[in-house]
N, C-alpha and C positions, 0 to 999 in steps of 0.2 A: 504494500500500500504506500502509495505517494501521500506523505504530510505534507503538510503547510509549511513545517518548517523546513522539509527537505526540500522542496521545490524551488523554496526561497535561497536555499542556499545554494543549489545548481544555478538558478538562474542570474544570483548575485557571482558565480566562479564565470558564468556563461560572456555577462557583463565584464567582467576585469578581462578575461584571453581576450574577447572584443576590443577591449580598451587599450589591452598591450600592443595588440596588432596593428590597431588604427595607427598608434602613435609611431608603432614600427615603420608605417608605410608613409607617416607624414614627414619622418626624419629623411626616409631615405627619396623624397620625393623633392624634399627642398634644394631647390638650385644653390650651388654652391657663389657667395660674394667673398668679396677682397677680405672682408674681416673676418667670415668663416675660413677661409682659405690659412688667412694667417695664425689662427687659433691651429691649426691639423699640423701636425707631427707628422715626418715620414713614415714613422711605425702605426700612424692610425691611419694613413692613405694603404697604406699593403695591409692591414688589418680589414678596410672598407672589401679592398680589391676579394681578399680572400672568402669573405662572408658572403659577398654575393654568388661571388663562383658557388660556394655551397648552396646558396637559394637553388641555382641554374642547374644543377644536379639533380636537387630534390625536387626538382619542378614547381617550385614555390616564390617563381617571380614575381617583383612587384608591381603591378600598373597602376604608371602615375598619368596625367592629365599631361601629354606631351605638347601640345598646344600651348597651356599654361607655361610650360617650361621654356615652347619659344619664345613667348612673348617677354618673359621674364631676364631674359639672357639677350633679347636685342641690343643693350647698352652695354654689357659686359658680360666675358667669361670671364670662369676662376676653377678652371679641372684640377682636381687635387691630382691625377699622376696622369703621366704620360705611357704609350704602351707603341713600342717599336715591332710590331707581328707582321707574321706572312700575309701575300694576297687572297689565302688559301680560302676559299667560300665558305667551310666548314668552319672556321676559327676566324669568327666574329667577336674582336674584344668585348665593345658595349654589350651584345649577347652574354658571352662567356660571363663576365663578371658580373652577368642584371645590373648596368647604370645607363644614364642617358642624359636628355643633352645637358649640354654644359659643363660633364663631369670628368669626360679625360680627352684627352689629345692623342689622337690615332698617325704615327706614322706604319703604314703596310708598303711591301715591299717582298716577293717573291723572298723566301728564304730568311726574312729576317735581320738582314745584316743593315748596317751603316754604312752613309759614305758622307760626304760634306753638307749637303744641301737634307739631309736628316738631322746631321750634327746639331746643322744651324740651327736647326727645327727645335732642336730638343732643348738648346740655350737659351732661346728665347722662352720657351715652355717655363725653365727652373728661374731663370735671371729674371726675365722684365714682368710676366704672369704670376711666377713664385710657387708655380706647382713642386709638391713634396717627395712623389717617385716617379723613378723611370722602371719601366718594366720591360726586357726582354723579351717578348714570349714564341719559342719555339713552338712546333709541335710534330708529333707520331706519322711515319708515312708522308713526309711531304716530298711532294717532287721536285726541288731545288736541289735539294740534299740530294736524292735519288741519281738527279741527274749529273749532278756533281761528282759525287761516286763513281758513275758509270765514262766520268770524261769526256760526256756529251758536246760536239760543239754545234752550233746551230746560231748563226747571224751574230745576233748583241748578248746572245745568254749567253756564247762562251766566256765574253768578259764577265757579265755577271757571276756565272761560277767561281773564275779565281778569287773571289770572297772568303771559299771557302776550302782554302788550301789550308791554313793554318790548322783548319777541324781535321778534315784527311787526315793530317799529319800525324796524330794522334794513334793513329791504327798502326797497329802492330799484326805480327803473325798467329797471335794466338783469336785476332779476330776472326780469322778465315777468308773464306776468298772474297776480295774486294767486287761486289756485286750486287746490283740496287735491290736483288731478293733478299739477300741475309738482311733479314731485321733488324737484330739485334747489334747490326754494324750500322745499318740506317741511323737508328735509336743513338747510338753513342757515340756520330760524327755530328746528327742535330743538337744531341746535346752538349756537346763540345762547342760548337758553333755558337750556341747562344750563351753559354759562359765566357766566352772568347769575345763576344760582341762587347756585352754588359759591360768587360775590364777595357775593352777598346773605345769604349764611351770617352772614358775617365783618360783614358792617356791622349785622347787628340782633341780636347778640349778642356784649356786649361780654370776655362770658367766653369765649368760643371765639376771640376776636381776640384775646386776650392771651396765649392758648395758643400760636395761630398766630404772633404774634411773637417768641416766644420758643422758635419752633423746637420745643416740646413733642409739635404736631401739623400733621397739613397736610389740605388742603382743593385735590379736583381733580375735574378734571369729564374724562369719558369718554361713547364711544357706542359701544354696541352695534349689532353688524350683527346682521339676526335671520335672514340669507340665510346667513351663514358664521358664526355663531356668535363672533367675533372681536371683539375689544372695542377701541379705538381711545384713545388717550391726548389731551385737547386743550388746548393751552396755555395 
């Protein structure tokens, strides 16, 4: 039998999860301005990053009022991090990580890598915006890597590939044979790559290494799985 007082008190627990959640979706729905921006820590920008990813997993995205967002963000952004990803359709940052507009700065780019005109991108991002991470992000099976491996040439991508010498270089014999099937050599020349990126930020950009050493901002490399949806942290 349902009391009166039972009822009242599911419907008062029914009320709070309600209330937690409203407030959950109203935080994560608030465009980000110069003073909130300046208040976010790089550890609570890769903190945000992570959280969401776990929403996007769980299938428990938030929709917010995008419209609202535009209109909000016409006279200023302020993206708490930036995310240097492949072009890869599957690995859609704002996706992967459930945020939107206004809230990171997307350079994509086959494979992930840097070159000047990223760089620039990204200094502008940390110095004159004052966003607090750069993120990396690889991911599983991608065909830069793939083709890179395989010493593909083809027009302008053979340049593009030599990006990713330095990752190759990495492989030893106990990988096996150098070929875009072995996975687990795919798997560990992308991840190589994007560790190699992240520190190559920091070394051809002396304004982003001063940020970085002074704890202002941080710089990390991750991988996306494009099987699970799950994003991967790497040291």
């Amino acid at each position: 039998m349902i009391t009166r007082r039972l009822f009242c008190g599911c419907l008062a627990g029914g009320l709070s999860l309600a209330a937690t959640a409203a407030h959950a979706q109203s935080t994560e729905c608030a465009v980000y301005t110069p003073d909130r921006l300046k208040s976010t820590t790089p550890d609570d920008a890769i903190a945000r990053l992570k959280a969401g990813n776990e929403r996007f997993t769980a299938g428990k995205m938030i929709n917010c009022d995008l419209m609202a967002q535009v209109k909000q963000t016409v006279s200023n952004q302020s993206p708490f991090a930036a995310i240097v990803g492949c072009i890869d359709s599957r690995v859609v940052p704002e996706l992967v990580f459930d945020q939107r507009i206004g809230d990171v700065f997307c350079a994509r780019v086959a494979g992930a890598i840097v070159n000047t005109d990223i760089i620039g991108s990204l200094e502008y991002s940390v110095k004159v915006v004052g966003t607090k991470a750069i993120v990396v992000l690889g991911h599983n099976f991608c065909g830069a890597i793939k083709a890179a491996v395989d010493d593909v040439k083809l027009g302008n991508i053979t340049a593009l590939l030599k990006n990713f010498q330095p990752a190759l270089a990495t492989l030893t014999k106990a990988d096996g044979h150098r070929d875009s099937h072995n996975d687990p050599l795919v798997q560990k020349v992308a991840e190589a790559s994007a560790r190699m990126t992240a520190v190559n930020i920091v070394k051809r950009s002396p304004i982003i290494k001063a940020l970085v050493d002074a704890k202002q901002v941080k710089i990390v490399a991750a991988m996306h799985d494009i099987k699970t949806g799950k994003v991967s942290w790497l040291t």
